[in-house]
Backbone as CSV, one residue per row, in Angstrom:
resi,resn,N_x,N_y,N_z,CA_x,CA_y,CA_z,C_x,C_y,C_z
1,UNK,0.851,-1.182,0.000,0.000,0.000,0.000,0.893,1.240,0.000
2,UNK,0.517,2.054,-0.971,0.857,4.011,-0.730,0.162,4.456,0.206
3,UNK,1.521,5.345,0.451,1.030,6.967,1.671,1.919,7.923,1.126
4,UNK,1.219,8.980,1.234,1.991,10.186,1.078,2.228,10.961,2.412
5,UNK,3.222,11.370,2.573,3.297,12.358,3.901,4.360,13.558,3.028
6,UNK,3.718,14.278,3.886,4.281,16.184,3.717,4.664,16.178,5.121
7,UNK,6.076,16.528,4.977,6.919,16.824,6.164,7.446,18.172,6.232
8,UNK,7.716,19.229,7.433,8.067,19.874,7.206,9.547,20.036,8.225
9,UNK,10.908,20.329,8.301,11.765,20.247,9.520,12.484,21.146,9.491
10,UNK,13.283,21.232,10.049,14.453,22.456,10.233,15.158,22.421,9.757
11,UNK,15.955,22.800,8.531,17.037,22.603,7.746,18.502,22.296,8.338
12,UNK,18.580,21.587,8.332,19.802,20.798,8.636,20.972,19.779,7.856
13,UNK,21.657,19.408,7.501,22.553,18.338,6.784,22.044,17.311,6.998
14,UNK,22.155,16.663,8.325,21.575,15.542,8.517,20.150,14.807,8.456
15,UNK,19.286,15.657,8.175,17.848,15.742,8.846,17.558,14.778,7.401
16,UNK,17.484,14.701,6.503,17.018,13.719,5.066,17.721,12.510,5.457
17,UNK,18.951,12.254,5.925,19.341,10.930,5.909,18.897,10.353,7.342
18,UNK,18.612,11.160,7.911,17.319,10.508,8.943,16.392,9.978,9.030
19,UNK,15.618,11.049,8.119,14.294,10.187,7.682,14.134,9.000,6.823
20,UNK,15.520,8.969,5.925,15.278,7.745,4.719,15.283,6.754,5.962
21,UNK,16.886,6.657,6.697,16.907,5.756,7.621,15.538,4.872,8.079
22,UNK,15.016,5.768,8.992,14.330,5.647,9.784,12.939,4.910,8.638
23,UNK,12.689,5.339,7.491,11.787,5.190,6.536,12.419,3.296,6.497
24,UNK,13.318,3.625,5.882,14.386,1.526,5.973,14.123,1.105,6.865
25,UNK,14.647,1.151,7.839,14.554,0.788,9.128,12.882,0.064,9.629
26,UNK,12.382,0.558,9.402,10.667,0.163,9.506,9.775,-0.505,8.585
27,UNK,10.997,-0.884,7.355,9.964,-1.340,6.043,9.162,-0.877,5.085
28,UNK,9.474,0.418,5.537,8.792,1.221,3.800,9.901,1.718,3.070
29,UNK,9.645,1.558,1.727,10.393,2.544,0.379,9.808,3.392,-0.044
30,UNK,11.392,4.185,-0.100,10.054,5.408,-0.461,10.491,5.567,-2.074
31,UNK,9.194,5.869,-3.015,9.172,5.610,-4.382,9.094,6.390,-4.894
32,UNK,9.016,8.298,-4.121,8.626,9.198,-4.635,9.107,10.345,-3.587
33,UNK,9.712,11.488,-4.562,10.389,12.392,-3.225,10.382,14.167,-3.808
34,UNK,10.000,14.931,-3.476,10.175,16.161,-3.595,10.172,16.823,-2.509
35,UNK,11.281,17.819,-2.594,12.037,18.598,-1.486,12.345,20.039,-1.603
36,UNK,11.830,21.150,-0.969,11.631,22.619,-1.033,12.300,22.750,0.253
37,UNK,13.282,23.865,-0.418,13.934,24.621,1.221,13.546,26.053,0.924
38,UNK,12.372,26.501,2.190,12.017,27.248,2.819,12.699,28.439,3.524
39,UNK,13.564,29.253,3.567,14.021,29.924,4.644,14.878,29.243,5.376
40,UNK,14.697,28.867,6.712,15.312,27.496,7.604,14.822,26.469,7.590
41,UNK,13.965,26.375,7.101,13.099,25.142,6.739,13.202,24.062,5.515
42,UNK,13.182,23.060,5.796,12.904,22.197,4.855,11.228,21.306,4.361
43,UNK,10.878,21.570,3.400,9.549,20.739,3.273,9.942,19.526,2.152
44,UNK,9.349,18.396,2.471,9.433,16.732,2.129,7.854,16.502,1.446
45,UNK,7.557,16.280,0.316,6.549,15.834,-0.146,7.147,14.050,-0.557
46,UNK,6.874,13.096,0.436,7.324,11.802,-0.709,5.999,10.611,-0.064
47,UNK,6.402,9.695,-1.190,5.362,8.350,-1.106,6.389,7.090,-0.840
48,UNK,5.752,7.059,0.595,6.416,5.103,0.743,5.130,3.930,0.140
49,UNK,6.018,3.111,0.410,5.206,1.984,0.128,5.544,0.603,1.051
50,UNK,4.512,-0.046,1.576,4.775,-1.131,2.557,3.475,-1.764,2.747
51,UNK,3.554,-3.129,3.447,2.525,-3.148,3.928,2.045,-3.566,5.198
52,UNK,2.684,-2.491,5.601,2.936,-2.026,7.348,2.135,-1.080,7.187
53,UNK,1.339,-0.835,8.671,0.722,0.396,8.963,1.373,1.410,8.996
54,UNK,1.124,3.211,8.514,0.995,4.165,8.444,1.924,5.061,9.596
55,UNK,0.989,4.527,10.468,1.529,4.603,12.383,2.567,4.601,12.727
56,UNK,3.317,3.179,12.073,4.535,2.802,12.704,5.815,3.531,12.248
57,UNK,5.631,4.158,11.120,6.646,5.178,10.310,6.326,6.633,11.074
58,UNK,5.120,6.780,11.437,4.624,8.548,11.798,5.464,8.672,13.014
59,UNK,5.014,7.452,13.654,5.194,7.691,15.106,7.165,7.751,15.381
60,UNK,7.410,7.340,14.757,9.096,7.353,14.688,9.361,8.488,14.074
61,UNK,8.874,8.873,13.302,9.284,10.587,12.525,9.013,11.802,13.731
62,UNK,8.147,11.499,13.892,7.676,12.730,14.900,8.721,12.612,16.429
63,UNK,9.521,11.790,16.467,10.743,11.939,17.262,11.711,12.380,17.194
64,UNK,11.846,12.657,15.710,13.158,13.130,15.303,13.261,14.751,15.712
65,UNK,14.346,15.634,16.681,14.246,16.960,16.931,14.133,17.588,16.111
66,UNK,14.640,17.857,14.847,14.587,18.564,13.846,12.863,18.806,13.007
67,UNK,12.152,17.528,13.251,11.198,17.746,12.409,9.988,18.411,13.231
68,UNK,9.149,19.328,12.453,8.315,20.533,12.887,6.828,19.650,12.820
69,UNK,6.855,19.407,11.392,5.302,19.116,11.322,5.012,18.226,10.344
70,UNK,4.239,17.026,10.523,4.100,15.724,10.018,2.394,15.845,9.455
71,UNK,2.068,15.817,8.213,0.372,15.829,7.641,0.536,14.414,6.992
């Protein structure tokens, strides 16, 4: 199954190879990626795919310090 999530975080170096990580790490690929830097900000438009719940990727993103806001 697809999901799309719009991320938004704090611009940082590290902050993208976090999220792929963390995206691996849990069993989704992600198949689709667009990326806007904002000011200090970074915004993430991408699509994983798995067929793992939704949840189990959100809930690990929204830990990361850098990231602001998860839709």
């Amino acid at each position: 199954m697809e999901h799309q999530i719009d991320l938004t975080a704090q611009h940082r170096p590290e902050v993208l190879e976090r999220i792929l990580r963390i995206a691996r790490h849990r069993g989704f690929t992600v198949t689709q990626m667009d990326m806007q830097l904002i000011d200090d900000k970074v915004r993430l438009k991408f699509t994983v795919k798995s067929d793992r719940t939704l949840d189990l990727l959100v809930s690990q993103l929204e830990k990361i310090y850098d990231v602001v806001e998860i839709k």
